[in-house]
C-alpha positions as CSV (number, residue, x, y, z in Angstrom):
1,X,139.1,0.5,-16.2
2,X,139.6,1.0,-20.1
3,X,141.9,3.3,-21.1
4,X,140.4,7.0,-22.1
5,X,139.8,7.1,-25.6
6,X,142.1,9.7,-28.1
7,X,140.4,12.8,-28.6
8,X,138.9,12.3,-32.1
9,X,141.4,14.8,-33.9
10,X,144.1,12.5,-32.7
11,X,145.4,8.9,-33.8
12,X,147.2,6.0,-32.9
13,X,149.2,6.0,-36.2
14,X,149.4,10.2,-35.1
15,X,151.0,9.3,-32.1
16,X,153.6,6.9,-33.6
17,X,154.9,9.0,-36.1
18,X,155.2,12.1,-34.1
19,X,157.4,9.7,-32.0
20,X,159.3,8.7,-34.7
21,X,159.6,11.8,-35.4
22,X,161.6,12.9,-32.0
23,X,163.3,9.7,-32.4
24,X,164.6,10.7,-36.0
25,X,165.1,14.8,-35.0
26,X,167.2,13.9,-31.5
27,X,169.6,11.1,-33.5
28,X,170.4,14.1,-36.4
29,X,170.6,16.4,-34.1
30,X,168.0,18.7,-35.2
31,X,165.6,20.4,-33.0
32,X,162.7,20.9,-33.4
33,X,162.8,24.7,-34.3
34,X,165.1,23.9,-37.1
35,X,162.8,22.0,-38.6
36,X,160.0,24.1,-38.1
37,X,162.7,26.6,-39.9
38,X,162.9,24.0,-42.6
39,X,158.9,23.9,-42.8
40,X,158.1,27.0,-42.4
41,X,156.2,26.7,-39.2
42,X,156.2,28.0,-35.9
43,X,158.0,25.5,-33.0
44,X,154.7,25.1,-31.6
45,X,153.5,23.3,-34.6
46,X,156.4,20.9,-34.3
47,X,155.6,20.6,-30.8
48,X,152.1,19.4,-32.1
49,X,153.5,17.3,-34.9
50,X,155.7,15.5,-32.1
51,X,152.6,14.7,-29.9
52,X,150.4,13.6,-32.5
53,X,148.0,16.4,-31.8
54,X,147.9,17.6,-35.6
55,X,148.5,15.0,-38.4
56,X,151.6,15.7,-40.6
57,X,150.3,15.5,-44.4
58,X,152.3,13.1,-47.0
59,X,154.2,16.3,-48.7
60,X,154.9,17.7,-45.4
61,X,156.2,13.8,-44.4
62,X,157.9,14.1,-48.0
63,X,160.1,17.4,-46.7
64,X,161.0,15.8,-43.2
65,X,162.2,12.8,-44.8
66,X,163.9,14.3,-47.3
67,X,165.5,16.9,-44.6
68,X,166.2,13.8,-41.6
69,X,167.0,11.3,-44.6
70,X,164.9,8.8,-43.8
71,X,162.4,7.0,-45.6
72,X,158.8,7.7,-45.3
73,X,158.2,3.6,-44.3
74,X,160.9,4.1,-41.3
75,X,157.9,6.2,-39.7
76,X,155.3,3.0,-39.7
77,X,157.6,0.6,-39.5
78,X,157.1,-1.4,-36.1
């Protein structure tokens, strides 16, 4: 059986980051409603962000980075 495909407001490369993403948040120790702090969005919308269900936009990317200090390649790298 092939596997259900992603709703089409949702990505592969969606997915990844927002995994990268709770992979950079949990070693900084940040949660996830600091960051939304940080952004200026609700937890939920980190929630989101983390699950790939809403795309993060490059300047939004720009302020995570620049808050988790990574670089924005670390969230594509494979």
């Amino acid at each position: 059986m092939a596997a259900s495909p992603l709703p089409l407001s949702q990505s592969r490369i969606d997915i990844i980051v927002g995994a990268r993403l709770v992979t950079a948040l949990k070693a900084r120790m940040v949660t996830k409603a600091d960051l939304g702090r940080h952004l200026g969005q609700p937890a939920e919308a980190v929630e989101q962000f983390c699950r790939g269900e809403v795309r993060i936009g490059p300047a939004r990317l720009l302020v995570i980075c620049e808050l988790l200090n990574v670089s924005v390649g670390w969230f594509f790298a494979e």
